[in-house]
mmCIF file of the N, C-alpha and C atoms, coordinates in Angstrom:
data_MODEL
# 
_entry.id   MODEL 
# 
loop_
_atom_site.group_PDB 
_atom_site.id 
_atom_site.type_symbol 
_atom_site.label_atom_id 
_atom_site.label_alt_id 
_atom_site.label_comp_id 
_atom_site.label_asym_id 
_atom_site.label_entity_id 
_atom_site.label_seq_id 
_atom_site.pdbx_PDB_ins_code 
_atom_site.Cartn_x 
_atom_site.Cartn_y 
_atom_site.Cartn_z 
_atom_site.occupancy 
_atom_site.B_iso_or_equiv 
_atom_site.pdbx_formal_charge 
_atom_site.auth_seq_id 
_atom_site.auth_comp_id 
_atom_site.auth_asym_id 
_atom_site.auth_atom_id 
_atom_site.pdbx_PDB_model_num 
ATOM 1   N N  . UNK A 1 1  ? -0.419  11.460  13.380 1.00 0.00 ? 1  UNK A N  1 
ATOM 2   C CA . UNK A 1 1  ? 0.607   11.096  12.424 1.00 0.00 ? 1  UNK A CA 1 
ATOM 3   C C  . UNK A 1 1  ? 1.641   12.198  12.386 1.00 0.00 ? 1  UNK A C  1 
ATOM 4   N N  . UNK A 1 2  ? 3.021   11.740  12.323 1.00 0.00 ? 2  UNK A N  1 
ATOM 5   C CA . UNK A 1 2  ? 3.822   12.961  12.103 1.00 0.00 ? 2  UNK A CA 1 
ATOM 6   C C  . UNK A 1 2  ? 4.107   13.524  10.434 1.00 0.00 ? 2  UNK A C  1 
ATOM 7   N N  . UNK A 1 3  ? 4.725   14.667  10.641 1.00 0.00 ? 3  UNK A N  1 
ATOM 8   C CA . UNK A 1 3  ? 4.790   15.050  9.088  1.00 0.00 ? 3  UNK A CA 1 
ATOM 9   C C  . UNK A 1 3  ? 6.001   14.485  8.466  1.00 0.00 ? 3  UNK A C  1 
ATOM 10  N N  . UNK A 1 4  ? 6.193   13.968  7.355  1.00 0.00 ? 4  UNK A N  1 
ATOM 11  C CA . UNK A 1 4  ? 7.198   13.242  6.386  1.00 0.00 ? 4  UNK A CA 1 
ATOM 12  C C  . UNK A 1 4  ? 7.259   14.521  5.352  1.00 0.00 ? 4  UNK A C  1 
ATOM 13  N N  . UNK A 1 5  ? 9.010   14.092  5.111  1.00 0.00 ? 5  UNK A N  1 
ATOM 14  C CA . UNK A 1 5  ? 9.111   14.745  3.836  1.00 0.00 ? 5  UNK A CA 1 
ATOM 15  C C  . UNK A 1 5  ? 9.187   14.316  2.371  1.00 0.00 ? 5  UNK A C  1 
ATOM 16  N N  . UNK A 1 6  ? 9.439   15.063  1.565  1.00 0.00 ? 6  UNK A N  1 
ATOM 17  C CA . UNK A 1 6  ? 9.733   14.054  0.096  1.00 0.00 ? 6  UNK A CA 1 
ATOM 18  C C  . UNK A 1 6  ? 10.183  12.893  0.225  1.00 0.00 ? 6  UNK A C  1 
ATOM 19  N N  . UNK A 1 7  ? 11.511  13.002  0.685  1.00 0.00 ? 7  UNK A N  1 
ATOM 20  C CA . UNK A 1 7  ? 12.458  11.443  0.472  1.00 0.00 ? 7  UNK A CA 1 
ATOM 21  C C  . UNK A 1 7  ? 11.582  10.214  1.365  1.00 0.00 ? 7  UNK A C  1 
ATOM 22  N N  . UNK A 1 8  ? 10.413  10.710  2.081  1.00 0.00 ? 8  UNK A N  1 
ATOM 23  C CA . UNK A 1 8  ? 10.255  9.097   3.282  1.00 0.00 ? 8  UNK A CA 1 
ATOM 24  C C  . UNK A 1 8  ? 8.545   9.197   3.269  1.00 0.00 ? 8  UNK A C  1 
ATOM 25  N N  . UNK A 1 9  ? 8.240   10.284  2.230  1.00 0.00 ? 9  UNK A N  1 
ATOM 26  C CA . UNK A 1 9  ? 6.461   9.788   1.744  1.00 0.00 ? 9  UNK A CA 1 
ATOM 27  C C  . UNK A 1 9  ? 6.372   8.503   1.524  1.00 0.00 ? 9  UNK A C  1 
ATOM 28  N N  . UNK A 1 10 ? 5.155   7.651   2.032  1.00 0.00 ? 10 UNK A N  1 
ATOM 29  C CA . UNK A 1 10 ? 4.703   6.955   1.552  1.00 0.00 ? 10 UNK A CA 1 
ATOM 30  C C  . UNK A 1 10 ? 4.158   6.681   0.260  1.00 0.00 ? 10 UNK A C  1 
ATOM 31  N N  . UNK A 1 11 ? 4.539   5.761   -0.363 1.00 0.00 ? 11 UNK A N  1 
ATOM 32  C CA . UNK A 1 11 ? 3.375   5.627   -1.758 1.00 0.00 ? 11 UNK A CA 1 
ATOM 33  C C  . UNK A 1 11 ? 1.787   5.541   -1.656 1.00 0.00 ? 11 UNK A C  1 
ATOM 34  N N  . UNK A 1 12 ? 1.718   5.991   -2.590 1.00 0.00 ? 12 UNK A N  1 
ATOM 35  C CA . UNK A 1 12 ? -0.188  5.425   -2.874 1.00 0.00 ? 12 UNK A CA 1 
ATOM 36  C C  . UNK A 1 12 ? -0.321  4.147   -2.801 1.00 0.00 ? 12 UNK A C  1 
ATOM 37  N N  . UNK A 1 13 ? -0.876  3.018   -2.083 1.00 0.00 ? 13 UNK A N  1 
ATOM 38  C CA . UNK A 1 13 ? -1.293  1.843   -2.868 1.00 0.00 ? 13 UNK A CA 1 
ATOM 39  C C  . UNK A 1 13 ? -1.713  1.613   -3.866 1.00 0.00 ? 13 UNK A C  1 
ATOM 40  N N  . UNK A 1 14 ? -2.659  2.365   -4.478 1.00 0.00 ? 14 UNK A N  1 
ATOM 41  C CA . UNK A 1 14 ? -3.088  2.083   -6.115 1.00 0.00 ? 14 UNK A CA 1 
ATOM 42  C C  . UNK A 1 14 ? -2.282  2.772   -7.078 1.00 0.00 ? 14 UNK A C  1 
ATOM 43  N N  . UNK A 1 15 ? -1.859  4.089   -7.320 1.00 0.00 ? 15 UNK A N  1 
ATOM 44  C CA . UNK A 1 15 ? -1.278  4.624   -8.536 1.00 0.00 ? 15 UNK A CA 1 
ATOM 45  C C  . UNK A 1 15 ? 0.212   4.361   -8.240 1.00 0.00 ? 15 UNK A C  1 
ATOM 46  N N  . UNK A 1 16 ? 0.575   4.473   -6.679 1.00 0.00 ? 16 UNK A N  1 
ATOM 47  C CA . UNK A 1 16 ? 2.445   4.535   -6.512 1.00 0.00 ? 16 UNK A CA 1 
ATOM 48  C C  . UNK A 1 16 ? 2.818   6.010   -6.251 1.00 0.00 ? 16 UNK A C  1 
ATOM 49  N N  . UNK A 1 17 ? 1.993   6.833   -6.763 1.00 0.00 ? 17 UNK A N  1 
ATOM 50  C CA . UNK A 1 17 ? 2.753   8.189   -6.404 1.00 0.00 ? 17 UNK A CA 1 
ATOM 51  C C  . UNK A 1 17 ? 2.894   8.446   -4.910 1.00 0.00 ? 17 UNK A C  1 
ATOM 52  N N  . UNK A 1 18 ? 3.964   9.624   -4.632 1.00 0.00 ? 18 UNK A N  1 
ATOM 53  C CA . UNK A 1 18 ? 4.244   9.816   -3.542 1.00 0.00 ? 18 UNK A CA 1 
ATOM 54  C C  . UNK A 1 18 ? 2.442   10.734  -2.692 1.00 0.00 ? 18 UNK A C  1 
ATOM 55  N N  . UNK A 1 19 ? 2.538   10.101  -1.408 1.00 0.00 ? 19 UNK A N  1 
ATOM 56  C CA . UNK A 1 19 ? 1.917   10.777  -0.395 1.00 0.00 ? 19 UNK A CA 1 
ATOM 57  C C  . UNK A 1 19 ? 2.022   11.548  0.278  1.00 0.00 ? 19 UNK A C  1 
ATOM 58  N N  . UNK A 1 20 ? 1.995   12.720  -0.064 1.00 0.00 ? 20 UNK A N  1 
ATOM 59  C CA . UNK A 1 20 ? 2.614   13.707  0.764  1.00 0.00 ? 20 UNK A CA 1 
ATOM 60  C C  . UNK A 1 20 ? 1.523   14.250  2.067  1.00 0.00 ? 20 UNK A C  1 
ATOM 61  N N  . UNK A 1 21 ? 2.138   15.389  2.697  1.00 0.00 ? 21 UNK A N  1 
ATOM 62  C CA . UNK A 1 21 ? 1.032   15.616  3.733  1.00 0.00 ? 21 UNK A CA 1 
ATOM 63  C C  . UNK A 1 21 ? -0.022  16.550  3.463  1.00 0.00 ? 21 UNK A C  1 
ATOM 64  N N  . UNK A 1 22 ? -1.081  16.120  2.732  1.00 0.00 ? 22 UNK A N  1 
ATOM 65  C CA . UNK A 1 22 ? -1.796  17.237  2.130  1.00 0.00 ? 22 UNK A CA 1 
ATOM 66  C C  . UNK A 1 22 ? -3.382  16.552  2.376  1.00 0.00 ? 22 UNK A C  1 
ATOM 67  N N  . UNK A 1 23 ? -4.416  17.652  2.014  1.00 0.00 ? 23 UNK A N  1 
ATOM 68  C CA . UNK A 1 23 ? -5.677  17.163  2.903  1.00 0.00 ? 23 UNK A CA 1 
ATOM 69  C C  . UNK A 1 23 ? -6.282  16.489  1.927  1.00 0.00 ? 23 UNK A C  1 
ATOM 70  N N  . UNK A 1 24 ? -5.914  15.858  0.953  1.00 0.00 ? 24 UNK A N  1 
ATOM 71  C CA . UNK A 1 24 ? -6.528  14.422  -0.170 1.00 0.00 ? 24 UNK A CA 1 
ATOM 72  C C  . UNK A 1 24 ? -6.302  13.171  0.562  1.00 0.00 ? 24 UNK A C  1 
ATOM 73  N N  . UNK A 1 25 ? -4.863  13.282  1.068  1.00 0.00 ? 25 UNK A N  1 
ATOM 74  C CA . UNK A 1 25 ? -4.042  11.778  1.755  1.00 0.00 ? 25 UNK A CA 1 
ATOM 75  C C  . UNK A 1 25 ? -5.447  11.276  2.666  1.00 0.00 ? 25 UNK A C  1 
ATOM 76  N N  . UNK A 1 26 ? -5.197  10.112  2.400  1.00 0.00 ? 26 UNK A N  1 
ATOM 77  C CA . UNK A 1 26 ? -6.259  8.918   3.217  1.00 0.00 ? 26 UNK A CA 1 
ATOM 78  C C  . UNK A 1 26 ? -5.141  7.797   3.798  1.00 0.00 ? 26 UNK A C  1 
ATOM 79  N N  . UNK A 1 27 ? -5.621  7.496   5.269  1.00 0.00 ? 27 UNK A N  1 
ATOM 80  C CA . UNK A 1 27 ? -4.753  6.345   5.595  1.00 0.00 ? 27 UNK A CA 1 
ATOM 81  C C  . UNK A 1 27 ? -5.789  5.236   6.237  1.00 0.00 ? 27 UNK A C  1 
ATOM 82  N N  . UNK A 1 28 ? -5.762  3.994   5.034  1.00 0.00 ? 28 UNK A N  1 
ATOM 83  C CA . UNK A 1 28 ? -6.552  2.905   5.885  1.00 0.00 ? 28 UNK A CA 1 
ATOM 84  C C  . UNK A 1 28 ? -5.688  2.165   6.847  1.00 0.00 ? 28 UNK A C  1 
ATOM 85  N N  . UNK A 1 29 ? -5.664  1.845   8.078  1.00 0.00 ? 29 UNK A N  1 
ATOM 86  C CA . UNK A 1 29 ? -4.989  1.200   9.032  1.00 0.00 ? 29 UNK A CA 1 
ATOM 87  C C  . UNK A 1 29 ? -6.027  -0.051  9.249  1.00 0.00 ? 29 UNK A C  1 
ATOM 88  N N  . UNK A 1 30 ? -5.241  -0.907  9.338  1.00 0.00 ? 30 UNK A N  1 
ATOM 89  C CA . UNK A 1 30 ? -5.595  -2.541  9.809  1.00 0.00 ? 30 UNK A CA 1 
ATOM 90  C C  . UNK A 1 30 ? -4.824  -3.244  10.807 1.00 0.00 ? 30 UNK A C  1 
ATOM 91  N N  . UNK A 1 31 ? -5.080  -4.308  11.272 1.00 0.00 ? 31 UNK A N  1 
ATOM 92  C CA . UNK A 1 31 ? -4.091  -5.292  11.629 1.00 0.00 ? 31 UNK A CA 1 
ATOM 93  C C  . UNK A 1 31 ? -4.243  -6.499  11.003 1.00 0.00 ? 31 UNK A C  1 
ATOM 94  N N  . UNK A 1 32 ? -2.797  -7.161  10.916 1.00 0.00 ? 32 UNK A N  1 
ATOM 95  C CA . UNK A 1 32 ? -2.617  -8.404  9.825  1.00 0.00 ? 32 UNK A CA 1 
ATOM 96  C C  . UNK A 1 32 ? -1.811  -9.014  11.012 1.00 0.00 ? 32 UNK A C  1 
ATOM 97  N N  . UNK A 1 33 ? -2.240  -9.988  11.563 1.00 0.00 ? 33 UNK A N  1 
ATOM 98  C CA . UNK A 1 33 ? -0.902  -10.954 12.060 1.00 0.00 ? 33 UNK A CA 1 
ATOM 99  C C  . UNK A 1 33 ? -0.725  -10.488 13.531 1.00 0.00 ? 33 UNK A C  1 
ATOM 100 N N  . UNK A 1 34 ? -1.619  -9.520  13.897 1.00 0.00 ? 34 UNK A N  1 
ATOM 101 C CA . UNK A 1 34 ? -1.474  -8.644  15.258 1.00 0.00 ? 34 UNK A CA 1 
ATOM 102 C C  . UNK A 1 34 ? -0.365  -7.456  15.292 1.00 0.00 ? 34 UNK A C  1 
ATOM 103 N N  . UNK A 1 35 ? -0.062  -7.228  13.845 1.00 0.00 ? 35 UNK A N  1 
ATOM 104 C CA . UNK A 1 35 ? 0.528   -6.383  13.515 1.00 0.00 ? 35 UNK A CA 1 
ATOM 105 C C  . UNK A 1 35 ? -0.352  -5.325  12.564 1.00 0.00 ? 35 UNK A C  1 
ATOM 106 N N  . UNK A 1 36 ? 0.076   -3.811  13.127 1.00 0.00 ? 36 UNK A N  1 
ATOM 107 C CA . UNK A 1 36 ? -0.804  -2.607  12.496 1.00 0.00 ? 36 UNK A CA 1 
ATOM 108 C C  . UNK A 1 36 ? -0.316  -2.374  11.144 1.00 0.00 ? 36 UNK A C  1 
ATOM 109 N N  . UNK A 1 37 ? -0.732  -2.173  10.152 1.00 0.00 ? 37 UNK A N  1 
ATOM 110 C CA . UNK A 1 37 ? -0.116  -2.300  8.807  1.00 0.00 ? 37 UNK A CA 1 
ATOM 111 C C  . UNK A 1 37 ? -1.147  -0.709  8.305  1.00 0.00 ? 37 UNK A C  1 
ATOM 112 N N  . UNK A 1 38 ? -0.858  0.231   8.062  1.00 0.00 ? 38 UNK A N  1 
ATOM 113 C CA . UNK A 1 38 ? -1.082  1.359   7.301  1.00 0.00 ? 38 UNK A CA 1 
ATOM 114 C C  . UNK A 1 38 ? -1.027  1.435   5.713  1.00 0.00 ? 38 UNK A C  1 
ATOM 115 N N  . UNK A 1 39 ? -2.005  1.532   5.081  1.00 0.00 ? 39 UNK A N  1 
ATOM 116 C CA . UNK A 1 39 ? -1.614  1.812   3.735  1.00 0.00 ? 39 UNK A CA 1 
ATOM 117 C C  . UNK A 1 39 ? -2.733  3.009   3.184  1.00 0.00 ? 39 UNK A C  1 
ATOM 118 N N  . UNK A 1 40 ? -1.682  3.422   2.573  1.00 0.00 ? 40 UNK A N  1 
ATOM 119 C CA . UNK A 1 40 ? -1.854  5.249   2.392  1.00 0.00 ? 40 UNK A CA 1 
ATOM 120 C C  . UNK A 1 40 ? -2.478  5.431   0.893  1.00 0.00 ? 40 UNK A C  1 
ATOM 121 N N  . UNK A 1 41 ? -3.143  6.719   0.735  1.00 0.00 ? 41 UNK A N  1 
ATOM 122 C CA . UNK A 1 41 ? -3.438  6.607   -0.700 1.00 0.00 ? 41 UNK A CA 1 
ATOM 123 C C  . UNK A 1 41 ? -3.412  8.226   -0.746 1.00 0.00 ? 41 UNK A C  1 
ATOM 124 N N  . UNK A 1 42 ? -3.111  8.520   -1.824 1.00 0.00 ? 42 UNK A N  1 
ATOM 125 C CA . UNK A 1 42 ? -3.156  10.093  -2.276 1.00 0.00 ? 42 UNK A CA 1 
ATOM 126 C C  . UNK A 1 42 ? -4.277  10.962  -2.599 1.00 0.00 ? 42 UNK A C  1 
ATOM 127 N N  . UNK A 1 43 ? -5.625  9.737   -2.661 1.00 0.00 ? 43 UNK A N  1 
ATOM 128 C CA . UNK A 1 43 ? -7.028  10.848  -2.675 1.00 0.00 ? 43 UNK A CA 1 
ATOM 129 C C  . UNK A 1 43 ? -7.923  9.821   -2.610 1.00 0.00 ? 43 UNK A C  1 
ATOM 130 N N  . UNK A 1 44 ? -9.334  10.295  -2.114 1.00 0.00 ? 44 UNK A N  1 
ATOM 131 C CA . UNK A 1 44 ? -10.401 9.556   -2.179 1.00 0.00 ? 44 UNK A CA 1 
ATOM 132 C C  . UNK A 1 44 ? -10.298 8.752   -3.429 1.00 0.00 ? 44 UNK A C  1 
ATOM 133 N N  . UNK A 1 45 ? -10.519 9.244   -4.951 1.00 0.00 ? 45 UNK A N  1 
ATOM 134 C CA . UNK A 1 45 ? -10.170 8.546   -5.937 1.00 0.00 ? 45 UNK A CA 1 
ATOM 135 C C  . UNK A 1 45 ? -9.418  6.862   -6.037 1.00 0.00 ? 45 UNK A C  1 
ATOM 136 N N  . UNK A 1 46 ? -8.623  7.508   -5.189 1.00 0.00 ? 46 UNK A N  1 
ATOM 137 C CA . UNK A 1 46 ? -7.511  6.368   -5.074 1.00 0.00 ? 46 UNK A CA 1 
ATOM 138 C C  . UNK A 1 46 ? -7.815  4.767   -4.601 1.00 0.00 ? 46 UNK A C  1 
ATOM 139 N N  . UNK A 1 47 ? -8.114  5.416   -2.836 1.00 0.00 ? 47 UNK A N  1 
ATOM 140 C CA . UNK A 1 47 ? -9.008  4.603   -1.976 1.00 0.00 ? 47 UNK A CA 1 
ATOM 141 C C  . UNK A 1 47 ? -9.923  4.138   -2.146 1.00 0.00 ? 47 UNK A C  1 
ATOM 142 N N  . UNK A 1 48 ? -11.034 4.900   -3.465 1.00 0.00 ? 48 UNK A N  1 
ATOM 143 C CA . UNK A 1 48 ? -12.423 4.198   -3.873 1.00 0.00 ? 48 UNK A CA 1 
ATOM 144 C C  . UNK A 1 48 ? -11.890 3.193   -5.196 1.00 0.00 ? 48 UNK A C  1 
ATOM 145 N N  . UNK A 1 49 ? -10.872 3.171   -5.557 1.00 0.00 ? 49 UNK A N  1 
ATOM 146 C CA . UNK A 1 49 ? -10.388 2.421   -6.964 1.00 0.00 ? 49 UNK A CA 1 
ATOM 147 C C  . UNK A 1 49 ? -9.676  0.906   -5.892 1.00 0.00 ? 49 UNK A C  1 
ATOM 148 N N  . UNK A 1 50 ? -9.345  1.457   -4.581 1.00 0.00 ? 50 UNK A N  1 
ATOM 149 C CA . UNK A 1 50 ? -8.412  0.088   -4.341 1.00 0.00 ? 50 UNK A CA 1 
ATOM 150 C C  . UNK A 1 50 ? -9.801  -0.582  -3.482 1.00 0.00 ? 50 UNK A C  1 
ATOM 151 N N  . UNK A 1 51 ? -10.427 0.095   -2.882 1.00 0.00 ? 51 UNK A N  1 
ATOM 152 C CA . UNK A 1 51 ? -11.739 -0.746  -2.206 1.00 0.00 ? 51 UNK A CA 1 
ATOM 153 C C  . UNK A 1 51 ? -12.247 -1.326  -3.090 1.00 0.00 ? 51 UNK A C  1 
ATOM 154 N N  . UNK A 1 52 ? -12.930 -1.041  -4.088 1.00 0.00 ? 52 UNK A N  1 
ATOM 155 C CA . UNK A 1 52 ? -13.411 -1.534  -5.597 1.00 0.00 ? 52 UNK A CA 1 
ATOM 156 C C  . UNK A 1 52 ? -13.035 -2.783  -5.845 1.00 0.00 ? 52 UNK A C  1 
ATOM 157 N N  . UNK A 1 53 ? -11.747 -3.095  -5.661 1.00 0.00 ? 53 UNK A N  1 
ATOM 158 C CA . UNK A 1 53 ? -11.012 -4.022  -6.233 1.00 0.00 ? 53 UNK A CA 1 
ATOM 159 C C  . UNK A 1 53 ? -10.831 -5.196  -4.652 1.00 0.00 ? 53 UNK A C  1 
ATOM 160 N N  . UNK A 1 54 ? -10.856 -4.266  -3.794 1.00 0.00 ? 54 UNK A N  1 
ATOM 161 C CA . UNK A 1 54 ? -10.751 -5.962  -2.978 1.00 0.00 ? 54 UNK A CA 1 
ATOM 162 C C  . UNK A 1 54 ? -11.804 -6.156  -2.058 1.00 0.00 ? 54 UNK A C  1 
# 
């Protein structure tokens, strides 16, 4: 992954805050449609609250 800055972090999926490049960030990657779809979260916390839920 390359490094992003403030303005082009990704959000969290669950809370919305920014993702920055720090060693909490989690990235689940999938494919939907045969397309790779990434969605990022700002800490384990995060990722265990959005797995939880789907």
């Amino acid at each position: 992954m390359t490094d992003s800055t403030a303005e082009d972090a990704p959000e969290c999926r669950q809370c919305g805050s920014s993702v920055g490049s720090t060693a909490d960030r989690r990235v689940v990657p999938t494919v939907e449609d045969g397309e790779a779809v990434y969605r990022h979260f700002c800490s384990d916390d995060c990722l265990e609250i959005w797995e939880a839920a789907n």
